[in-house]
C-alpha positions as CSV (number, residue, x, y, z in Angstrom):
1,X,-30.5,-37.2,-5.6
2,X,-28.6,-36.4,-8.5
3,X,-29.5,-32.7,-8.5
4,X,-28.3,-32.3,-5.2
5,X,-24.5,-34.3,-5.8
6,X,-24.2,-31.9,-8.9
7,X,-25.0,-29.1,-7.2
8,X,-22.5,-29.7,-4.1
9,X,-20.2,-30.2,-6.7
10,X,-20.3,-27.2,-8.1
11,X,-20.3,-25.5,-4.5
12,X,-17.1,-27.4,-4.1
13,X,-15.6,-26.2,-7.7
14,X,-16.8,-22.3,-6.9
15,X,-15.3,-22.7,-3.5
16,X,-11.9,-23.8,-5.1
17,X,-11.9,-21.0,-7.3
18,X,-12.5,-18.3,-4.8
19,X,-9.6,-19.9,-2.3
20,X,-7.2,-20.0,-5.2
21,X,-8.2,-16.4,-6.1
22,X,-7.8,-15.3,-2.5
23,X,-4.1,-14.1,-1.9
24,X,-3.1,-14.9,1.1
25,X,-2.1,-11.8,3.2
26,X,-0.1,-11.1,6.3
27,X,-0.9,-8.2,9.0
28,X,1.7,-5.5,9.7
29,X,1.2,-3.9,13.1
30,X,3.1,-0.1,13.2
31,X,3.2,2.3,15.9
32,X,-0.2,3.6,14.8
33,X,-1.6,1.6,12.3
34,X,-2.5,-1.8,10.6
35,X,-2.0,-3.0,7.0
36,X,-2.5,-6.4,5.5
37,X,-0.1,-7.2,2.7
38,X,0.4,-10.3,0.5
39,X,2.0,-13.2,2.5
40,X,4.6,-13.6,-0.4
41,X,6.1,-10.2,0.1
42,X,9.4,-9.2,2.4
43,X,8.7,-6.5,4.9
44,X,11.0,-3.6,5.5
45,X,10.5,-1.5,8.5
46,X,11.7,2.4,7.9
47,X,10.8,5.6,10.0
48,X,10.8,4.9,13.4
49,X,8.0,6.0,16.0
50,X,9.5,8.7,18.5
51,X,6.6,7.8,20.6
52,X,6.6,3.7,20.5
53,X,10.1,2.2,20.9
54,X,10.2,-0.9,18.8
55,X,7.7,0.3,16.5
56,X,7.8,2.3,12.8
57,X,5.6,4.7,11.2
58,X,6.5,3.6,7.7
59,X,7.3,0.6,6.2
60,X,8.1,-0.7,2.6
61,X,6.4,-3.9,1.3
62,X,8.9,-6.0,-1.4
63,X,7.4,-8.5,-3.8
64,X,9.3,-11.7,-4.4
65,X,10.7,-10.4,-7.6
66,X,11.8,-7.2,-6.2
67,X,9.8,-5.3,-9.2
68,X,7.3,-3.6,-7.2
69,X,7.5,-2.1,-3.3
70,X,3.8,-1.3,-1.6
71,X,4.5,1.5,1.0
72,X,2.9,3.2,4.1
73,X,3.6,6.5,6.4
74,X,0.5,6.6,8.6
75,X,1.9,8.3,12.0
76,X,0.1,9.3,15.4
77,X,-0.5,12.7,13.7
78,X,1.8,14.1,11.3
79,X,5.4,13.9,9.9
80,X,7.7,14.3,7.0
81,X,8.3,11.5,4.6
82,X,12.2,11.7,3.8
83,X,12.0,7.9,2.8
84,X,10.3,8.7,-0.5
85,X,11.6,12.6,-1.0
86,X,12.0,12.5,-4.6
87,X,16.0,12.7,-5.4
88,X,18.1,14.6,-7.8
89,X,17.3,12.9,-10.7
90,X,13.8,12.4,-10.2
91,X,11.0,14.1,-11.2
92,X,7.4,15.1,-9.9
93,X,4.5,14.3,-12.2
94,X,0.9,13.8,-12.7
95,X,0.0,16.0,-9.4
96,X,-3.6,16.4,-8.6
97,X,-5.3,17.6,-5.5
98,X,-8.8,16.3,-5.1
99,X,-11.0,17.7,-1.5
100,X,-13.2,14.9,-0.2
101,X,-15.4,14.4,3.5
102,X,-12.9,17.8,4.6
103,X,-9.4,15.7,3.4
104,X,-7.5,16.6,1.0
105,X,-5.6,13.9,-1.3
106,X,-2.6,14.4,-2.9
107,X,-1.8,12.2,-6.0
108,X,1.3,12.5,-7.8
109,X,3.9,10.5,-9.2
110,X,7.8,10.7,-9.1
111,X,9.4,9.7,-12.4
112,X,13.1,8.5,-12.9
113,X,14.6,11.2,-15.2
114,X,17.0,8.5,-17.0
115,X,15.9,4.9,-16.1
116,X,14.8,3.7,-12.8
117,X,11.3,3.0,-11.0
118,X,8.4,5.1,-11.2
119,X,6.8,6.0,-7.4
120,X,3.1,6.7,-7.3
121,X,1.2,8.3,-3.6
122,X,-1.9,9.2,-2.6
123,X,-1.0,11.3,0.7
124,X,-4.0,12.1,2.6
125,X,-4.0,15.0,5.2
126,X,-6.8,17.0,7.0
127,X,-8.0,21.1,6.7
128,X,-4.9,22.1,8.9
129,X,-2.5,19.3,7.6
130,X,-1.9,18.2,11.5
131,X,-3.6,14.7,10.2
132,X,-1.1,13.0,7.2
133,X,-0.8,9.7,6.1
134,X,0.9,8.0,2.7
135,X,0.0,5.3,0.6
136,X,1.8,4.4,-2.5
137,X,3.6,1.8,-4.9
138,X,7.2,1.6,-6.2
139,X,7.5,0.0,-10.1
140,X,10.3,-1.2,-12.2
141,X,7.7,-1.4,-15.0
142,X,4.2,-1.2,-16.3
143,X,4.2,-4.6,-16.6
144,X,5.1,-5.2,-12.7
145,X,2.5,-2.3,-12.0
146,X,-0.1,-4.3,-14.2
147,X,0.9,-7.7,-12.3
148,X,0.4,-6.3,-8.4
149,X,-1.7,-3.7,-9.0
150,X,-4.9,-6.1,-7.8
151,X,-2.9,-6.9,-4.5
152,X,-1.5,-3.1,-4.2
153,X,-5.5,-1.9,-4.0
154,X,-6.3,-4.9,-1.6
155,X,-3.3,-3.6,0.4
156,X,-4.6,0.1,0.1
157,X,-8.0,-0.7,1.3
158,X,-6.6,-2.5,4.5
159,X,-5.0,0.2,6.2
160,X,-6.3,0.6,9.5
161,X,-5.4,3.6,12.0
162,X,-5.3,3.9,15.4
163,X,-4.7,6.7,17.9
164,X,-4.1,7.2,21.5
């Protein structure tokens, strides 16, 4: 008897742990795709779909403390990004191409030149580039990077895509 109260005690303890380490997370439904994203965060819509009125194809993800910004472009096909377009006084860096299952990812970085936050993307397109989609995250610091970066890979692994 007491063998079995200690060990649905420490059932109930485990459980407790893995609840509290569980972020809660929200779904966001664009024209053409799903992402989940932690229920703490502020949602700001961006591109909108040509195709689905109402709907975006992009969408920025702000933490609570405004240090770090998730974001996604996943359209019905393809499409320009002019939301992230690095500026005047930024600066590509870190760019690597990498050719996986016939996609091709794109990782680079875009730097402030003088002080700012530091944008890293993964954008993911196919052989012909008529398939494109974006994932990345926006940082005031490395220490905000370091604090989100288990929810920003939760958040990458969640997108889901649709098509017609």
């Amino acid at each position: 008897m007491h063998k079995t109260i200690h060990k649905i005690a420490i059932a109930f303890v485990l459980m407790g742990f893995s609840a509290f380490a569980a972020e809660k997370t929200k779904a966001y439904k664009g024209a053409w795709f799903e992402i989940r994203y932690p229920s703490t965060f502020t949602v700001q819509p961006s591109i909108k779909s040509e195709s689905m009125a109402g709907k975006f194809e992009s969408a920025f993800f702000i933490s609570p403390d405004k240090s770090v910004r998730f974001y996604v472009f996943s359209p019905q096909w393809a499409g320009e990004t002019p939301d992230i377009a690095p500026k005047a006084d930024e600066t590509v860096a870190n760019e690597k191409t990498e050719k996986a299952n016939d996609m091709n990812r794109r990782y680079f970085t875009i730097t402030p030149k003088k002080g700012g936050v530091t944008r890293s993307y993964v954008e993911t397109t196919n052989a012909d580039a008529t398939v494109r989609w974006v994932i990345g995250i926006e940082y005031a610091n490395k220490e905000a990077y370091e604090k989100y970066k288990p929810a920003y890979l939760k958040f990458k692994k969640s997108l889901k895509q649709f098509a017609d």
